[in-house]
C-alpha positions as CSV (number, residue, x, y, z in Angstrom):
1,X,32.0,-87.1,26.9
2,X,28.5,-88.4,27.9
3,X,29.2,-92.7,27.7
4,X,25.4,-94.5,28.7
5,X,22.3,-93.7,29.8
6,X,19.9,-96.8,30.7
7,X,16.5,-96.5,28.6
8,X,13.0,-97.4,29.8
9,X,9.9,-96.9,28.1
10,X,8.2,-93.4,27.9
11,X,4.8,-93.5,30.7
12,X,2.8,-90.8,32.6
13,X,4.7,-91.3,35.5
14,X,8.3,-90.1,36.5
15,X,10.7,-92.6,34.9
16,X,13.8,-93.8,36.2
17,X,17.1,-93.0,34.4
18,X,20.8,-93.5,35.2
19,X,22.8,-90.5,33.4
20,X,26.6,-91.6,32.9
21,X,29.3,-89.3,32.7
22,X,32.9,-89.0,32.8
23,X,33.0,-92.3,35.0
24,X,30.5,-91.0,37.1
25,X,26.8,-91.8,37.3
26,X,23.8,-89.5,38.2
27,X,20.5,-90.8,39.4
28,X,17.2,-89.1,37.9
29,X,13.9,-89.0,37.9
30,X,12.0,-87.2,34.3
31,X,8.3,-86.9,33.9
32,X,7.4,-86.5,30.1
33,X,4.1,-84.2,29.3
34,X,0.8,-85.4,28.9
35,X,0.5,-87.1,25.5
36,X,4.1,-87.0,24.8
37,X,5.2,-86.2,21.1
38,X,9.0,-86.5,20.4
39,X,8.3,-84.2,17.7
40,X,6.8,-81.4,19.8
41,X,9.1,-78.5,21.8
42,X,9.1,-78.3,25.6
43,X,10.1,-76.1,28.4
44,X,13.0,-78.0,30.3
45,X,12.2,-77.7,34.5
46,X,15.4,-79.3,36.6
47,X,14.4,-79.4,40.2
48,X,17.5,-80.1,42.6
49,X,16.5,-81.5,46.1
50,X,17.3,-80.9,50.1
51,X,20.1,-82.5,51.9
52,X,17.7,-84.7,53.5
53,X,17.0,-86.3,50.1
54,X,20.5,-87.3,49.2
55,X,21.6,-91.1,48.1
56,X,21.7,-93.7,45.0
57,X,17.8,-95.1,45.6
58,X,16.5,-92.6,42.8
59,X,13.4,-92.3,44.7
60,X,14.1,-90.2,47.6
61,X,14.8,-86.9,45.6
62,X,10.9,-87.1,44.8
63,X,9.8,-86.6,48.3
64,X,9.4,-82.4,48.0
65,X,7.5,-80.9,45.2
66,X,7.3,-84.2,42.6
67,X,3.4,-84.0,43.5
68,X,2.8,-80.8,42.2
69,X,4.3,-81.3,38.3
70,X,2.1,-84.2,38.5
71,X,-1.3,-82.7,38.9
72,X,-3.6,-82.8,36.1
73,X,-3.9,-78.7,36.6
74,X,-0.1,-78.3,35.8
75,X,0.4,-81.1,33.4
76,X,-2.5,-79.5,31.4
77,X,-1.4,-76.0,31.6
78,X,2.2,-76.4,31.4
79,X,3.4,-79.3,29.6
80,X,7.2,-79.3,30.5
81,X,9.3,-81.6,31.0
82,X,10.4,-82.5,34.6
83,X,13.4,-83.2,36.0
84,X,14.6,-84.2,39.9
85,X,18.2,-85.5,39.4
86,X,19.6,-87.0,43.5
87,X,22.7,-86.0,45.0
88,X,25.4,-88.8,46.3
89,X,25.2,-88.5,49.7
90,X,28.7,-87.5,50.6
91,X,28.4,-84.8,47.5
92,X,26.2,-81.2,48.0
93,X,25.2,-79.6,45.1
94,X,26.5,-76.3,46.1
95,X,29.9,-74.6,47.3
96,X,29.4,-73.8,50.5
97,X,31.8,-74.7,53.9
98,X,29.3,-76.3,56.5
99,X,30.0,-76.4,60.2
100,X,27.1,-77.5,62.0
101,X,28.7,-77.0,65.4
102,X,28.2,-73.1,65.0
103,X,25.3,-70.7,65.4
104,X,22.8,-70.4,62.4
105,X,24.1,-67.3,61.1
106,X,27.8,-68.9,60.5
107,X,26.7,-72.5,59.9
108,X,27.0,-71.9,56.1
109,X,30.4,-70.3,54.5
110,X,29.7,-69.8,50.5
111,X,32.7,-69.4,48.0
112,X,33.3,-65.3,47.0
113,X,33.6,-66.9,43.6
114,X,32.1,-69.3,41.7
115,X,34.8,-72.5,42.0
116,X,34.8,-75.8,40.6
117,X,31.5,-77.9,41.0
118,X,32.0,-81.8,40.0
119,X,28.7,-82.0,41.1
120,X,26.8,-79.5,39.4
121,X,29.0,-80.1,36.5
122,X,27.1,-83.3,36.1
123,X,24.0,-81.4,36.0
124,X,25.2,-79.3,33.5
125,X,25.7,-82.8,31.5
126,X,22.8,-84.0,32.0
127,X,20.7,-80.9,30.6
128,X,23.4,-81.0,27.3
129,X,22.3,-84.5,26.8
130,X,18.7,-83.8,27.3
131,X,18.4,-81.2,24.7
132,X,20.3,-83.3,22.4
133,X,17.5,-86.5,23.4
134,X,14.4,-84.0,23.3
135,X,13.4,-81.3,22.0
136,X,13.9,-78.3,24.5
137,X,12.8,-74.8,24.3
138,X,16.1,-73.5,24.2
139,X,14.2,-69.8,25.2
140,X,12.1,-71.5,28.3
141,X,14.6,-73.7,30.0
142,X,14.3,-73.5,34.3
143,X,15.5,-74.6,37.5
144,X,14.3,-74.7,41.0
145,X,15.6,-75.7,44.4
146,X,15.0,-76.2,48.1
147,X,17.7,-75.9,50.8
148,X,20.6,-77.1,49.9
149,X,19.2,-77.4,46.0
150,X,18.4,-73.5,46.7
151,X,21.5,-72.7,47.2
152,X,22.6,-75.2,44.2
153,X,20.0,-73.1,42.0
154,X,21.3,-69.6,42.9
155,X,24.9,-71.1,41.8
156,X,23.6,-73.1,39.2
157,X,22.2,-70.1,37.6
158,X,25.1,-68.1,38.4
159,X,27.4,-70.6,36.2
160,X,25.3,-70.1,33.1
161,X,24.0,-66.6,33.2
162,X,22.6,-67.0,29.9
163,X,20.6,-70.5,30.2
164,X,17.8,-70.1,32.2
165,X,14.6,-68.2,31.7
166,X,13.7,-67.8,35.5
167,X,14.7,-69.3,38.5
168,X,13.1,-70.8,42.1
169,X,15.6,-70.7,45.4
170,X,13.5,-71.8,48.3
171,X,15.3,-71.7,51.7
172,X,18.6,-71.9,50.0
173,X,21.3,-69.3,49.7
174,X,24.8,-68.0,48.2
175,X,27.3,-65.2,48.0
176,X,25.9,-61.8,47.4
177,X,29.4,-61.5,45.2
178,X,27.7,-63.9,42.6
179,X,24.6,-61.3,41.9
180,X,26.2,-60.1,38.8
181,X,26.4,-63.5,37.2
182,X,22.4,-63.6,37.8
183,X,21.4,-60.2,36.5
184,X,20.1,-61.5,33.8
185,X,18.0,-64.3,35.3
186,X,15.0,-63.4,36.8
187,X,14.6,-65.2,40.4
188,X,11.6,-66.0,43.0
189,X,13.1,-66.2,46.5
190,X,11.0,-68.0,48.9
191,X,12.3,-68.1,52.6
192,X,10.9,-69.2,56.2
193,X,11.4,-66.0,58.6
194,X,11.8,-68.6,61.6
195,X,14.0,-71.1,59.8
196,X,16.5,-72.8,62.0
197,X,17.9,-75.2,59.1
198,X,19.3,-72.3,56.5
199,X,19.5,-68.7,57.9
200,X,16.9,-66.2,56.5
201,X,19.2,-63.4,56.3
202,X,21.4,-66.0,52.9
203,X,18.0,-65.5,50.8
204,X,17.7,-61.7,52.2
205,X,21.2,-60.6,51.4
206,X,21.2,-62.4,47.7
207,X,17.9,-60.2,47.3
208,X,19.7,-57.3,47.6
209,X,22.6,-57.8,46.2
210,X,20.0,-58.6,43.0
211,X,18.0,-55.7,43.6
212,X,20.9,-52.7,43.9
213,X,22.0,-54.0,40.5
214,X,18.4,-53.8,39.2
215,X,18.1,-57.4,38.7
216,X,14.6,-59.1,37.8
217,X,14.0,-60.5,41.5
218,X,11.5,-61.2,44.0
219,X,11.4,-62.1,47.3
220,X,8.3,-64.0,49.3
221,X,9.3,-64.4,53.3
222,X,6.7,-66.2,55.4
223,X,6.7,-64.8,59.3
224,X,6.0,-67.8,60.7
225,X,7.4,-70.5,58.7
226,X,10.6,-72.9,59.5
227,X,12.7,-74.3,57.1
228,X,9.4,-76.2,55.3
229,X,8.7,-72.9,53.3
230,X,9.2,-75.0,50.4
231,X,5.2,-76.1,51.5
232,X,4.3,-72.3,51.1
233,X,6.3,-71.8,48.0
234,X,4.6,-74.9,46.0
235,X,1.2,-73.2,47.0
236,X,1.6,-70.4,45.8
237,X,-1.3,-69.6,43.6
238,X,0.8,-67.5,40.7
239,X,3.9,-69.6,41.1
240,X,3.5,-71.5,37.8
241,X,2.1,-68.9,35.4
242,X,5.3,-66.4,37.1
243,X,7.6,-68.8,36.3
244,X,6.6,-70.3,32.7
245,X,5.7,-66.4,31.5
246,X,9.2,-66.2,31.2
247,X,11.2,-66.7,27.7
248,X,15.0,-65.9,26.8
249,X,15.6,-63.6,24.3
């Protein structure tokens, strides 16, 4: 199933890995806690990037949000361990028909049900191996996404309804069909009211659909923000302790 991974030595810093799989290879970036100890638990944290940040360099993935699992504030507060895996360029990480030749409100065409995702797929992979190569808190496992990895996080989380504790879409989006796969998930939605990237209304609508089922959700909408809300998000002062208070069952 899972064929190589290439191995450097554990640091402070995010370490590059190469995760194998199937013939196919994913670029990643992990950050280990503070004082690392193999034989220590930890919450697992998968962050999945923009469109912008797409490639093989397994640097560019780090550009949004990397600074902010590295402050000594977080690291001491939440040790966790980090991870940004980087889309292919010609991939996306969600299932969504683009045409960006059309208004905003019909640029982005998302399945009505959850299809086949090679690309998330390999995420799901990766986070197997990881919990076989550390030692994950199977009850505090997360994701979070901006843009194009919001939209991958609200799929993501709707293909295992019963893996993550919480959940981060920023400026991302999906099919209000898919709210029953995430009722059990509780979700953050952070969205620029101005944003001319990813309509506001994808973020609005998978609210809703949450919230009429009685979901665990949230929604944060900044008036005056553009697609960059992602900025806002990551400064959010209870962002952190909101999404690490949460445990599975």
């Amino acid at each position: 199933m899972i064929a190589s991974i290439s191995s450097f030595t554990f640091g402070q810093e995010y370490e590059a890995k190469i995760f194998e799989y199937h013939g196919d290879t994913l670029p990643y970036r992990i950050l280990l806690p503070k004082n690392f100890n193999p034989q220590n638990t930890y919450p697992l944290l998968v962050v999945l990037h923009g469109a912008g940040e797409r490639g093989n360099d397994n640097q560019s993935q780090l550009v949004h949000g990397s600074y902010l699992f590295q402050s000594e504030p977080f690291r001491a507060k939440y040790p966790a361990i980090v991870v940004f895996p980087q889309c292919p360029k010609e991939s996306y990480w969600a299932s969504v028909k683009r045409d960006y030749e059309v208004s905003l409100e019909k640029k982005y065409n998302y399945a009505k049900s959850l299809p086949k995702n090679s690309q998330l797929e390999i995420v799901e992979a990766l986070m197997i191996f990881l919990e076989k190569n550390y030692k994950i808190d199977k009850t505090r496992r997360y994701v979070g996404g901006l843009s194009m990895g919001g939209m991958g996080t609200f799929e993501l989380v709707g293909r295992n309804p019963d893996y993550f504790a919480a959940a981060l879409p920023i400026c991302g989006g999906g099919n209000p069909n898919w709210a029953p796969l995430m009722q059990k998930t509780p979700l953050w939605i952070f969205h620029g009211e101005q944003d001319d990237v990813v309509w506001v209304e994808h973020s609005k609508r998978m609210y809703w659909a949450l919230k009429q089922i009685d979901a665990p959700v949230k929604l944060t909408l900044y008036p005056e923000v553009n697609h960059d809300s992602w900025l806002n998000a990551f400064a959010e002062p209870d962002l952190m302790k909101w999404l690490f208070s949460h445990q599975k069952n």
